[in-house]
C-alpha positions, 0 to 999 in steps of 0.5 A: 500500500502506499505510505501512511502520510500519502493522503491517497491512501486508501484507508478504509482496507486498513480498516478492513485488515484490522477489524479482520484480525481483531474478529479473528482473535473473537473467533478463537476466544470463543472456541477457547471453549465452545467445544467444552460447554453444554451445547444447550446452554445460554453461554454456548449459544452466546459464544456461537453468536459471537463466532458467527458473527466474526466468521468474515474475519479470514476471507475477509484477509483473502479479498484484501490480499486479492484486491492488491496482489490482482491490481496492475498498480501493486501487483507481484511479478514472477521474480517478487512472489518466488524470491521475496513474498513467498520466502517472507511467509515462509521465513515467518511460518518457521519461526511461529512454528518454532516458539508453538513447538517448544510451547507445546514441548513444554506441555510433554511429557516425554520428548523421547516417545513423542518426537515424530509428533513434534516433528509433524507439529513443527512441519505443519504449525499451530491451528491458525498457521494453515492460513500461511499455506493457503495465503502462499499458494495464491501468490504463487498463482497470481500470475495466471490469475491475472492472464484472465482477471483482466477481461471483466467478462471472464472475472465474472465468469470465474466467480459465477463458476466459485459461487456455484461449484463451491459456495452452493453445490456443497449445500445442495449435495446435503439435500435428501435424496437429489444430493446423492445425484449431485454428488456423484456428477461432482466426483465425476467432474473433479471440478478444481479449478474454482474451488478454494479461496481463489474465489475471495481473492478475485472477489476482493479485486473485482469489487474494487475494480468495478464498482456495483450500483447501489442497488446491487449493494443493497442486494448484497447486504441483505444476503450479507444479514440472511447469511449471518442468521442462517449461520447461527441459526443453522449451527445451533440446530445442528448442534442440537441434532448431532448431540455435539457442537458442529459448525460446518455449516458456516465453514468459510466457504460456504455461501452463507459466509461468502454472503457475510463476507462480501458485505462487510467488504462493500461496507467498509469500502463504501463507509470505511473511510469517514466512520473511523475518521476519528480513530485513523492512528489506532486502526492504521497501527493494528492494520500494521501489526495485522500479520504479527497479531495473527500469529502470536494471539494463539500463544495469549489465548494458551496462556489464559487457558493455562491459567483456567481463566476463560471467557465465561468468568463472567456473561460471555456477552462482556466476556468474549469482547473484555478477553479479545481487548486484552488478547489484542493488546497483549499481541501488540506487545509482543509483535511490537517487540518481535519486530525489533528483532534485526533483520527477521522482525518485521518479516514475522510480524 
């Protein structure tokens, strides 16, 4: 992006990646315990609305990647995602690993009778690290996705073919009876090409590209209300039905947080800019600690649970927020000071 003084600055995607990474950490606040409460209770129903709610947070990262890595003005050749971009994430993903390995050596009990465990641990990372595999493969898409994304005809042709092979024909599979149909055409098919987070990459560029009438927009915050609902509403009674806490229902691609996640970009790209007018300084400097918040809250979130202290000492209405503003801030500090090491700081954080 251009420099935070520029006056062109396009502030409203610094709101974007702040308020993605802050709803990131509410995401794994709530699933501190989400997993471990009566799926009957008021506190889980609570911590699923919050989840749902924040479900945005990483497509959301995968549209603002797209939405400058797919424009002529910022995009990467061939030589920057092989010898800069791609070996940045790398150089962050092993020493993430690193520090949540020795964390996670520290839990064991025998090293000795546990090392091919640590070894595939440290080779596969934390939870949250998987987004750093999946980020790295669009960059190094990127070119051939450009060789299209710069026909508006074929861009759209693209994202009709992502809404409807992998947004709705999973959702249509689940159905009785004509889902079975539809899942065998499916594996016949083995339609990969527009499967995955490509689709929100090109969404993220498109939507910026070319603006949609106001109208459209209003279509799409509609579907962005229908499809929070249906996120809560539909993991709950799944839920209730298996007997277990299950929200596959609202994975992250799904259409229902496509249809949260699109408008919550259109949003923030329509009033991002003048709503956080008064804040411009603090959510500059999160949208600047985005990556390093990402990756260390993980080993905040470990330290509370440590302790036994979680979400649900208090309503977790105050209490998943109260804990997000506290993990943020910890974060912070810790990216802060990582990024004064010399030389790797400011590729990990």
């Amino acid at each position: 992006m251009t420099d935070t003084k520029n006056s062109n600055r396009e502030f409203e995607y610094d709101a974007m990646r702040a308020v993605a990474a802050i709803t990131v950490v509410v995401i794994h606040v709530c699933a501190m315990q989400w997993r471990s409460l009566n799926i009957h209770s008021a506190q889980w129903i609570t911590l699923t609305v919050w989840d749902m709610l924040c479900k945005f947070s990483v497509p959301l990262f995968f549209m603002i990647s797209g939405r400058f890595n797919l424009d002529d003005s910022h995009s990467p050749d061939i030589r920057t995602i092989v010898t800069k971009k791609t070996p940045r994430l790398a150089v962050a993903f092993v020493f993430w690993s690193l520090i949540y390995t020795v964390l996670n050596l520290l839990r064991t009990d025998s090293i000795a009778e546990n090392w091919k465990w640590i070894t595939v641990e440290f080779i596969t990372g934390e939870y949250h690290m998987w987004f750093l595999f999946a980020i790295a493969a669009l960059y190094l898409i990127t070119p051939l996705l450009k060789s299209f994304t710069s026909d508006k005809k074929l861009t759209e042709f693209f994202i009709v073919l992502f809404f409807a092979f992998q947004l709705i024909l999973p959702s249509v599979i689940k159905l009785p009876h004509i889902g079975v149909v539809f899942e065998e055409i499916s594996d016949k098919m083995q339609f990969k090409f527009v499967l995955g987070y490509t689709g929100y990459y090109i969404l993220g560029w498109y939507l910026k590209r070319y603006k949609l009438s106001a109208n459209i927009r209003r279509i799409c915050y509609v579907f962005g209300i229908i499809g929070t609902v249906f996120s809560i509403v539909s993991v709950i009674k799944l839920s209730w039905s298996t007997g277990v806490a299950d929200e596959t229902s609202a994975d992250y691609l799904t259409w229902n947080v496509a249809a949260e996640t699109v408008s919550i970009y259109l949003l923030f790209q329509q009033f991002g800019r003048r709503s956080f007018k008064r804040i411009n300084k603090q959510i500059s400097y999160i949208a600047k600690y985005s990556f390093g918040i990402y990756l260390s809250h993980p080993l905040i979130l470990s330290l509370f649970t440590f302790i036994d202290f979680f979400p649900t000492f208090i309503t977790p209405i105050i209490g998943v927020p109260l804990f997000t503003v506290v993990t943020i801030l910890l974060s912070l500090i810790v990216s802060w000071a990582i990024r004064r090491i010399p030389r790797i700081g400011s590729l990990v954080t």
